[in-house]
C-alpha positions in Angstrom: 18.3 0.1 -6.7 15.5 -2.2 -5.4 12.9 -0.4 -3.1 10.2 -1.8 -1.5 7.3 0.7 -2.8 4.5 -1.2 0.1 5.8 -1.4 3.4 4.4 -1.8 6.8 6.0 -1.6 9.9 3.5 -1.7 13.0 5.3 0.3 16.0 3.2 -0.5 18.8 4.6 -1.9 22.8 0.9 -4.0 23.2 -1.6 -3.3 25.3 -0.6 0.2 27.1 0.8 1.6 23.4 -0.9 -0.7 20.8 -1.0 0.3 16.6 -4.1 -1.0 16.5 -7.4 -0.9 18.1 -8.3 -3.7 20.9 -11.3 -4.5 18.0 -9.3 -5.2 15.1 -6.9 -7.2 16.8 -9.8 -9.2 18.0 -11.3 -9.4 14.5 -7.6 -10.9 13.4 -7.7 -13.4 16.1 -11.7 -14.7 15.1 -10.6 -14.8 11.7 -7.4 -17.0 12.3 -10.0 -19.2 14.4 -12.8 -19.5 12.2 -12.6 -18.4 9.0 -8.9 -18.7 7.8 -8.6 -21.4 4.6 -8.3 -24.6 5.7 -10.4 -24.1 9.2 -13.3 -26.2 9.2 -15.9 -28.0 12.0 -15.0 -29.3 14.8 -13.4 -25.8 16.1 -10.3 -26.4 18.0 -8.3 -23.1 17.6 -9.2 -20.8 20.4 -8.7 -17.0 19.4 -8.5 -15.5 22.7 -5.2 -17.3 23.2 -4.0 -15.7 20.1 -5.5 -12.1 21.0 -3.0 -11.3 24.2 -0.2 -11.6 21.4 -1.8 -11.2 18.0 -0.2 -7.7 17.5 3.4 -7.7 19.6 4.1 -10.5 17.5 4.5 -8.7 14.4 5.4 -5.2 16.0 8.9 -3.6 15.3 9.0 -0.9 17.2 12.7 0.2 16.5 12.6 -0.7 12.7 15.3 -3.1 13.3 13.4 -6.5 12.5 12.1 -4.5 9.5 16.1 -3.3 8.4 17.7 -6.7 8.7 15.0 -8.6 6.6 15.6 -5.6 3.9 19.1 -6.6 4.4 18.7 -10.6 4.5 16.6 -9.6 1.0 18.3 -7.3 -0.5 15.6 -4.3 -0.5 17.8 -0.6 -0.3 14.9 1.1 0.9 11.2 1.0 1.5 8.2 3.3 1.5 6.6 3.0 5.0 2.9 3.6 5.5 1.1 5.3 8.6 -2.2 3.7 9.6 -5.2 4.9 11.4 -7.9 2.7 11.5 -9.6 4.0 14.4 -12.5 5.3 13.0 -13.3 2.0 11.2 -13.5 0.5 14.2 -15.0 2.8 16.8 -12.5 2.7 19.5 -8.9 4.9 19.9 -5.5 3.2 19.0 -3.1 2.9 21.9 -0.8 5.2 19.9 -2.4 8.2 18.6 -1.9 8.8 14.6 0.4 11.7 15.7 2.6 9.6 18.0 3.0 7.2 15.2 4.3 9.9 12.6 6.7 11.2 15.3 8.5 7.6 15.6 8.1 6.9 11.9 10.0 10.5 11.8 12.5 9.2 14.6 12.9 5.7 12.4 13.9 7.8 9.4 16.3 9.7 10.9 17.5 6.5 12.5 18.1 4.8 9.4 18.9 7.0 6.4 17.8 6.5 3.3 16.4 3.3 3.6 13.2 4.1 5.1 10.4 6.9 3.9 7.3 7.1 5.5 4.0 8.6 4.8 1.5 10.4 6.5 -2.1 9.3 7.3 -4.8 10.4 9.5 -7.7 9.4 9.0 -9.6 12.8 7.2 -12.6 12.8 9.1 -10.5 13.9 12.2 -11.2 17.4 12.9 -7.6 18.9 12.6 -6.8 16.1 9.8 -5.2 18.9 8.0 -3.1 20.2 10.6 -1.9 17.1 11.6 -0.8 16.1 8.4 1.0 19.1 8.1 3.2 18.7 11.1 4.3 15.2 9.7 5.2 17.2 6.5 7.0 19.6 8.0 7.4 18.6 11.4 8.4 15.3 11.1 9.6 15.4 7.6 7.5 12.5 6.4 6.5 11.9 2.9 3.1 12.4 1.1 -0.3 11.0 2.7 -1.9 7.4 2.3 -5.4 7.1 2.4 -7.7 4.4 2.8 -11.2 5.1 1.6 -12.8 1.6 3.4 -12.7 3.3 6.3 -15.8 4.8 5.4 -15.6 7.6 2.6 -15.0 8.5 -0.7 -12.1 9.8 -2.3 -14.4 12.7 -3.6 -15.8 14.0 -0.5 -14.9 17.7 -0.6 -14.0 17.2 3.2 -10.3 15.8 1.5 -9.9 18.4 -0.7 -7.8 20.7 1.8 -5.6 17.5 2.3 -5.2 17.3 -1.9 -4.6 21.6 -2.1 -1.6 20.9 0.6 -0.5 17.9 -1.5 -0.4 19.7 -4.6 1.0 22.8 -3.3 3.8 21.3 -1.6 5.1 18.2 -3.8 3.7 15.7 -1.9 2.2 12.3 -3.3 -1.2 11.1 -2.1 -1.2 7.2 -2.1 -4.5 5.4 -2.1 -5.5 2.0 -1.0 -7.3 0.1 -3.4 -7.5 -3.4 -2.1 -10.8 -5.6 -1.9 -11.8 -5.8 1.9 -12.1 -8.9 2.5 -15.3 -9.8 4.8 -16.2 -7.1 7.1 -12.9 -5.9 7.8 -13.3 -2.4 6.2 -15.9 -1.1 4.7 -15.8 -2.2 0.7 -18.0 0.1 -1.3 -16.4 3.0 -0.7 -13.0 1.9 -1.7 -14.0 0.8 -5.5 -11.6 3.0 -7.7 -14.0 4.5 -9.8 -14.4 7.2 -7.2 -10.7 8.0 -6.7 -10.9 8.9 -10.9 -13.6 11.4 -9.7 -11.3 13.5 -7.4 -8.2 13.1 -10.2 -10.6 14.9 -13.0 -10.6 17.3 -10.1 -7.2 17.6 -9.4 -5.3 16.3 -12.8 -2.3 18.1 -11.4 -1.6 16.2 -8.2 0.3 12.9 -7.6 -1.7 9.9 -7.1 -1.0 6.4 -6.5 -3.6 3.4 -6.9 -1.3 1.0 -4.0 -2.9 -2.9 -4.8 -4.4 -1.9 -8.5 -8.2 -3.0 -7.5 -6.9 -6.6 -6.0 -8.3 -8.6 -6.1 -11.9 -7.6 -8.5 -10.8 -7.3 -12.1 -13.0 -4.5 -12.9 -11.6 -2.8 -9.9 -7.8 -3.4 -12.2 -9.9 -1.8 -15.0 -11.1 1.4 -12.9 -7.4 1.4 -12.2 -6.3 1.3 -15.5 -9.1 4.1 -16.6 -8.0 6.5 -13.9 -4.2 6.2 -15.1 -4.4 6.1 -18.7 -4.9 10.0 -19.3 -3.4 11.6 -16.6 0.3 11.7 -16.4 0.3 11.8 -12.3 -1.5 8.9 -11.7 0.7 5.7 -10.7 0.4 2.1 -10.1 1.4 0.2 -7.3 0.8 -4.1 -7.4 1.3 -5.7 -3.8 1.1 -5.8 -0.2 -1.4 -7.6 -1.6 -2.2 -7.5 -5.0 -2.2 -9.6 -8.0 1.7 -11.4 -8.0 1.2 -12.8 -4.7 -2.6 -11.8 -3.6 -4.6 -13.6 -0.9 -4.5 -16.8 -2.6 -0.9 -17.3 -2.3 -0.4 -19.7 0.8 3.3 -21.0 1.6 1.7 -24.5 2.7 -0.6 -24.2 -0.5 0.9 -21.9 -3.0 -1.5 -22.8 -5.9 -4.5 -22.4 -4.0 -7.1 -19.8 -2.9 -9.7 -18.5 -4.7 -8.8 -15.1 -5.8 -6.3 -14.9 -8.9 -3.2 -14.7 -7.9 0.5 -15.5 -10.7 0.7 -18.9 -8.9 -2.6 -20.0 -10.0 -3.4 -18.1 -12.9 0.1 -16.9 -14.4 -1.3 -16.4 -18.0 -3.9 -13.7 -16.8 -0.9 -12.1 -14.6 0.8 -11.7 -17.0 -1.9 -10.6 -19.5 -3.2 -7.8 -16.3 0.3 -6.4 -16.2 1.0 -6.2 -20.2 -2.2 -4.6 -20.0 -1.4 -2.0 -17.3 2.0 -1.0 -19.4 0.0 -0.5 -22.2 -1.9 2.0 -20.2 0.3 3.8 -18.4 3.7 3.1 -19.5 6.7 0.9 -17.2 7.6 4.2 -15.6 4.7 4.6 -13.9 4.2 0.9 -12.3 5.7 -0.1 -9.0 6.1 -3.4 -7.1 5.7 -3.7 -3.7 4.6 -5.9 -0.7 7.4 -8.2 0.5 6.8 -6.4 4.3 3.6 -6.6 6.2 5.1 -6.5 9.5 8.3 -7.5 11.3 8.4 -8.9 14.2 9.5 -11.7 16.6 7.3 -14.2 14.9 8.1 -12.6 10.7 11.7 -12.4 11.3 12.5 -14.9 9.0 12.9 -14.9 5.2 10.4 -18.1 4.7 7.7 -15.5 6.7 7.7 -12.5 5.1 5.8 -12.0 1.4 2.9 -13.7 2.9 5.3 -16.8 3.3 6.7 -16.9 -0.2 10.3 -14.5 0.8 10.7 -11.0 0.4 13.8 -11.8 -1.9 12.1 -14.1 -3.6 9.2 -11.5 -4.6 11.9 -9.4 -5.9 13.5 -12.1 -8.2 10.0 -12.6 -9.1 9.9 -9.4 -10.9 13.4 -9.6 -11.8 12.2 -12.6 -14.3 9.0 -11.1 -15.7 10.9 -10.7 -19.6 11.0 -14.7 -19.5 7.7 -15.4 -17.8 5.7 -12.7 -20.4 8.0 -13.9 -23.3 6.3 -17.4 -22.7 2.9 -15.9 -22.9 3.8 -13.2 -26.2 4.3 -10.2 -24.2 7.5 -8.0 -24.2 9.4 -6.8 -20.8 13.0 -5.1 -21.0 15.3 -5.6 -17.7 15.0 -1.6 -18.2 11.3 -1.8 -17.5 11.5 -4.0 -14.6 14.1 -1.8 -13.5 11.9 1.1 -13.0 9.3 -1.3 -11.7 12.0 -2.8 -8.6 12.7 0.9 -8.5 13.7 3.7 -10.5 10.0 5.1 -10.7 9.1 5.2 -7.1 12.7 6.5 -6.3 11.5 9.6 -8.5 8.1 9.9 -7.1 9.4 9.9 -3.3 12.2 12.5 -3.6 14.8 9.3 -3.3 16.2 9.9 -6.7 14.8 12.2 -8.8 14.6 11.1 -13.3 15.0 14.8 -15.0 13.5 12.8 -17.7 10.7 11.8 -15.6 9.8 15.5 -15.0 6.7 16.7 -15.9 6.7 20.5 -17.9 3.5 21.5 -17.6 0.7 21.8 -16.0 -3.0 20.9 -16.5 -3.7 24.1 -14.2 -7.0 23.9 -13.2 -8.6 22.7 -9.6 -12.1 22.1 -8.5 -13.5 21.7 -11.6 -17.1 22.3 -10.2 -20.3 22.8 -9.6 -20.8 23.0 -13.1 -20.9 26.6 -15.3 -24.2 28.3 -15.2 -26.2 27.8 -18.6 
């Protein structure tokens, strides 16, 4: 079973019923024109042509781009993330967070089996928890996904109703832990070091660290630290991370600055020996082949920031023979729960008895501290 543990699939009819806000789309379009690899002085790319289309050419509205590239690629299923970067940027999406959990509820039904979606409002709205609830239970979605660059930390108490419901009812809380590039979120509050904060908190709930710090290496290490003693806490490497990353470019696949397995394949290789060492194979998961389909993604040579969905799986598929090259030991069993067995378990796919956990650390809210 191969599943596709990072997927995105942006449901918005641009303008009137847009994902995104008007701003980010805007910062997409300067970014193409000015600051994209490769763009230099003289200026000739204009990004108010780009803006009237930036978004509806990667939207998918009915999941059906997103199903037959899954097909093309041979991906059985994908975990689908909800978004809500309206706060971040000051101004309301055209589709409110709770119209996009209803259609990711509608797209589930819709397809069977192949698609599970998470929650995510952003948890500074005031009825964040009730929202989140309704997806749950309303729209039968799947756990919560959080993205602290927005603008707070994983250890603000004003989450911790959001973690009580996720403990109580078996529902995994996913956590973005990507670099922000430039000013397109804000950085500091997404370095990992503060997600281990909450877990200490809350050693009992399921937490996934989605990107493993790409692409800062100390941010892998915080990663690593936060998984290494707590049986909950998972691993997730793409949509970026450190396989493909952001230096991976289909008309320059060697280049880029940050580290990516096509630049840099001993440390790869060395970063994910290291993360089995710390966590184990059954709690890594691959992910990223899908960050959008649309008109203009609907192609195998598109998707996986050019390099193929399919190909990103057979990329993982081979790990024994690329870490055999480098002294580092991989079973097809491993990578097995990697393509995956583990996120199978951790979604409610396909549960592991084996995979079960017996106990319970059975403590919450570990402060403030005891009185001396």
């Amino acid at each position: 079973m191969i599943i596709d543990a990072h997927t995105h699939i942006w449901t918005g009819q641009a303008p009137e019923k847009s994902y995104f806000p008007p701003r980010q789309n805007w910062h997409i379009s300067m970014d193409w024109a000015y600051s994209r690899r490769g763009t230099t002085p003289p200026y000739t790319k204009n990004p108010e042509a780009l803006f009237p289309r930036q978004e509806l050419r990667m939207s998918d509205p009915d999941g059906s781009y997103t199903i037959a590239n899954m097909d093309e690629a041979g991906i059985d299923a994908s975990v689908v993330f909800t978004i809500d970067y309206d706060f971040v940027w000051g101004q309301e999406s055209g589709l409110s967070v709770e119209e996009k959990h209803r259609i990711y509820g509608e797209l589930q039904k819709k397809y069977p089996g192949r698609l599970v979606c998470t929650a995510g409002p952003d948890p500074r709205r005031l009825n964040a928890l009730e929202i989140y609830k309704r997806a749950i239970e309303e729209h039968k979605l799947k756990g919560i996904k959080l993205v602290p660059a927005a603008g707070y930390y994983a250890w603000d108490p004003m989450l911790y109703p959001i973690y009580e419901y996720s403990l109580d009812n078996d529902q995994p809380v996913w956590f973005c832990t990507e670099v922000s590039r430039g000013s397109y979120r804000y950085t500091r509050f997404q370095e990992p070091v503060h997600i281990s904060d909450m877990t200490h908190d809350f050693p009992d709930l399921t937490v996934v660290l989605a990107h493993i710090g790409a692409n800062y290496y100390n941010w892998f290490e915080q990663c690593l630290n936060a998984g290494a003693s707590n049986p909950n806490v998972y691993l997730q490497d793409g949509g970026p991370g450190w396989v493909i990353s952001f230096g991976y470019m289909k008309d320059n696949p060697t280049g880029g600055p940050w580290d990516n397995a096509f630049n840099n394949e001993p440390l790869i290789m060395a970063m994910l020996h290291k993360a089995k060492e710390a966590v184990g194979a059954h709690r890594i998961m691959w992910g990223g082949g899908n960050t959008g389909s649309g008109p203009s993604n609907n192609t195998e040579s598109k998707l996986a920031d050019g390099y193929g969905w399919r190909n990103l799986a057979q990329w993982w598929r081979d790990l024994p023979k690329r870490a055999e090259k480098y002294g580092y030991k991989w079973t097809d069993e491993e990578v097995d729960m990697v393509l995956g067995a583990n996120v199978a378990h951790l979604m409610g796919i396909k549960r592991d008895p084996q995979k079960e956990i017996g106990h319970k650390f059975g403590w919450r809210q570990l402060y403030p501290p005891p009185r001396s």
